[in-house]
DOTIBA-354983 format. One record per residue (C-alpha): residue in three letters; y negated, x negated, z negated; residue number from 1. Coordinates in pm, 1 decimal. Layout:
 drennu        Y        X        Z torba
    Ala        Y        X        Z   NUM
...
REM end
This chain:
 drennu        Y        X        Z torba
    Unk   -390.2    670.6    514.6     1
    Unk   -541.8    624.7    857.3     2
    Unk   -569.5    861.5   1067.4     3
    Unk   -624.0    649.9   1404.3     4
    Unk   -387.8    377.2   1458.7     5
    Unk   -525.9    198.8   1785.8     6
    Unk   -708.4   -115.8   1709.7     7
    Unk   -968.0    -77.8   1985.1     8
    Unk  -1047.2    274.4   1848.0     9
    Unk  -1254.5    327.7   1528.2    10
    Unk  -1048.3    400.7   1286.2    11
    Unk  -1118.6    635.0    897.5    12
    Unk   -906.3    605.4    596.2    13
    Unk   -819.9    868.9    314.9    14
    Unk   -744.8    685.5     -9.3    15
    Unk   -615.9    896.8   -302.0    16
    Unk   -924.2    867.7   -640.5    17
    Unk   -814.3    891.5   -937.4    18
    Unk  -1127.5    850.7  -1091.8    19
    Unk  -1438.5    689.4  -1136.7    20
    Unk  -1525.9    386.0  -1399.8    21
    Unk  -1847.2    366.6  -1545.2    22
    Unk  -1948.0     39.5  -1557.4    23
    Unk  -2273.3    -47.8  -1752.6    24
    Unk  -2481.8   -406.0  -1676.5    25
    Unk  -2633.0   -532.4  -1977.2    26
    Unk  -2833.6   -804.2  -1739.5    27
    Unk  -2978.0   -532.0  -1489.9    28
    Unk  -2975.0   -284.8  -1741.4    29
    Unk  -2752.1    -10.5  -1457.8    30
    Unk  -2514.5    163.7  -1472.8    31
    Unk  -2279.0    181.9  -1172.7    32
    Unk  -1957.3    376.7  -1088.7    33
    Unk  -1687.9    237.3   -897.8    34
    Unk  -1396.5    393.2   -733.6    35
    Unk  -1033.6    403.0   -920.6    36
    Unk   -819.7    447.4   -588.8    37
    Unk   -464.0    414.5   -531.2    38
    Unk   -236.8    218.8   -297.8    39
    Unk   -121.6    338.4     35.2    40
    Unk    210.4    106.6     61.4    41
    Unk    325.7   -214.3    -77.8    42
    Unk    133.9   -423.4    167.1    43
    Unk   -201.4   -260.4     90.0    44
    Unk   -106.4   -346.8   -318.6    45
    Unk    -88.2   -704.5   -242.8    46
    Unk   -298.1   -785.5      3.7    47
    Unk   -628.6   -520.5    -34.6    48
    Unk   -946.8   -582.2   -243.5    49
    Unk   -935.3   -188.9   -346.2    50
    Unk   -712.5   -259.3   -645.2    51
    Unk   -896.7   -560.7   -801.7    52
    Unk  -1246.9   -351.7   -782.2    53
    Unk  -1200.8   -292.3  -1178.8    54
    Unk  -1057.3   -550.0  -1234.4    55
    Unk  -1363.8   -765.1  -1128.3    56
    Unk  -1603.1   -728.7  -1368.4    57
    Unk  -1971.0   -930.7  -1363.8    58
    Unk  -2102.7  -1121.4  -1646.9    59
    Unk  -2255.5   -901.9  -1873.7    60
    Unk  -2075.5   -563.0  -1788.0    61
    Unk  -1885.6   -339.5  -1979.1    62
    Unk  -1629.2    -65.5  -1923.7    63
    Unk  -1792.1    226.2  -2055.4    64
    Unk  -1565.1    516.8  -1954.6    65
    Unk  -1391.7    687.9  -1690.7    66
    Unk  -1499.4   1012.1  -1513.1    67
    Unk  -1244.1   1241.5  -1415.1    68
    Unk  -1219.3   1397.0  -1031.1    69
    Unk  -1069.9   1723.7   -954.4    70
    Unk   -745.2   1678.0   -748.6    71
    Unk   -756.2   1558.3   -477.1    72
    Unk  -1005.5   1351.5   -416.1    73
    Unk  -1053.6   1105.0   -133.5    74
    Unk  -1282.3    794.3    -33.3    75
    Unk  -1282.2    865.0    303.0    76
    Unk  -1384.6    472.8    472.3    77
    Unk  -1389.0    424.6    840.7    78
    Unk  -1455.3    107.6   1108.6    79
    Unk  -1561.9     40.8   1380.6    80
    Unk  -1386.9   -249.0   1643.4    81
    Unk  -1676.0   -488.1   1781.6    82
    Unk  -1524.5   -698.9   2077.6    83
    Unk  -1548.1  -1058.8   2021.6    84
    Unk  -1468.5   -993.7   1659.0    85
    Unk  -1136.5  -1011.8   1501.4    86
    Unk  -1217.3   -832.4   1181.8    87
    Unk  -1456.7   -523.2   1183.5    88
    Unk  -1736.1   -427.6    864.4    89
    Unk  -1545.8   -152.1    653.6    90
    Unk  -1803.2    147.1    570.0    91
    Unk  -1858.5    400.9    331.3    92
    Unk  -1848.1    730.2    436.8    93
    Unk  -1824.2    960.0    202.9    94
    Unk  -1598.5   1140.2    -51.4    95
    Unk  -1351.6   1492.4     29.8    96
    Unk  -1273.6   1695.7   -245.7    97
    Unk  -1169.7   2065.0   -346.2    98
    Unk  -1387.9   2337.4   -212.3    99
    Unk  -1647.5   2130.7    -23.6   100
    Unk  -1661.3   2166.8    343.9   101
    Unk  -1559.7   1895.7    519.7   102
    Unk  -1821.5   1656.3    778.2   103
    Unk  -1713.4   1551.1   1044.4   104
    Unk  -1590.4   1219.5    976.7   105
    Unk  -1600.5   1042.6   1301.5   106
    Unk  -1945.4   1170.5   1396.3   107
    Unk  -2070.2   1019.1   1049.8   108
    Unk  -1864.7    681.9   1105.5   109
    Unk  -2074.6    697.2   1438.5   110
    Unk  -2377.6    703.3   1282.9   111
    Unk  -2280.3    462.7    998.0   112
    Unk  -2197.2    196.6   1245.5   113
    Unk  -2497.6    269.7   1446.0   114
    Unk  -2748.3    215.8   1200.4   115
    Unk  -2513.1     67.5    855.9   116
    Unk  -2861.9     22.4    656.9   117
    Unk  -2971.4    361.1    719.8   118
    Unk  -2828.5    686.8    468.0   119
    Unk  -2693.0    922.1    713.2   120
REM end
């Protein structure tokens, strides 16, 4: 869900976890963990890269479980418009769940955006 709707504006989403997989790479010898969200509308099912994440598996990983969340748990993303550019960079900022006070999620988009390499 977004929670700014002007396109020259940043802009943060909420999306619903369900979970996490854990993914294990038999070539780097990692494990990761990878989001399971849901979909906000029809529009997001068909056209968004969110749903495929799992589906997407490298050569050499395997599905090695799936860690539950408590309820409810968000991936809280966010952008940031850059004029000249019709699509803006889609950043990670963080995850909201029971009992954890909240950041404030524009000031950390802010900071994202200003330095995206950087762990803020």
């Amino acid at each position: 869900m977004a929670e700014t709707t002007d396109n020259s504006k940043p802009m943060i989403w909420k999306e619903l976890v369900l979970g996490f997989a854990v993914i294990e790479s038999c070539i780097y010898h990692s494990i990761r963990t990878v989001p399971i969200v849901t979909a906000s509308n029809a529009e997001e099912a068909l056209f968004t890269d969110n749903l495929s994440r799992l589906t997407k598996l490298e050569e050499g990983e395997t599905l090695k479980g799936v860690l539950q969340v408590p309820f409810p748990t968000y991936e809280v993303t966010g952008s940031v418009p850059v004029e000249g550019e019709e699509i803006s960079s889609v950043l990670l900022l963080g995850y909201e769940y029971p009992g954890v006070q909240l950041p404030d999620w524009m000031e950390v988009l802010k900071k994202k955006a200003a330095n995206p390499e950087k762990c803020v």
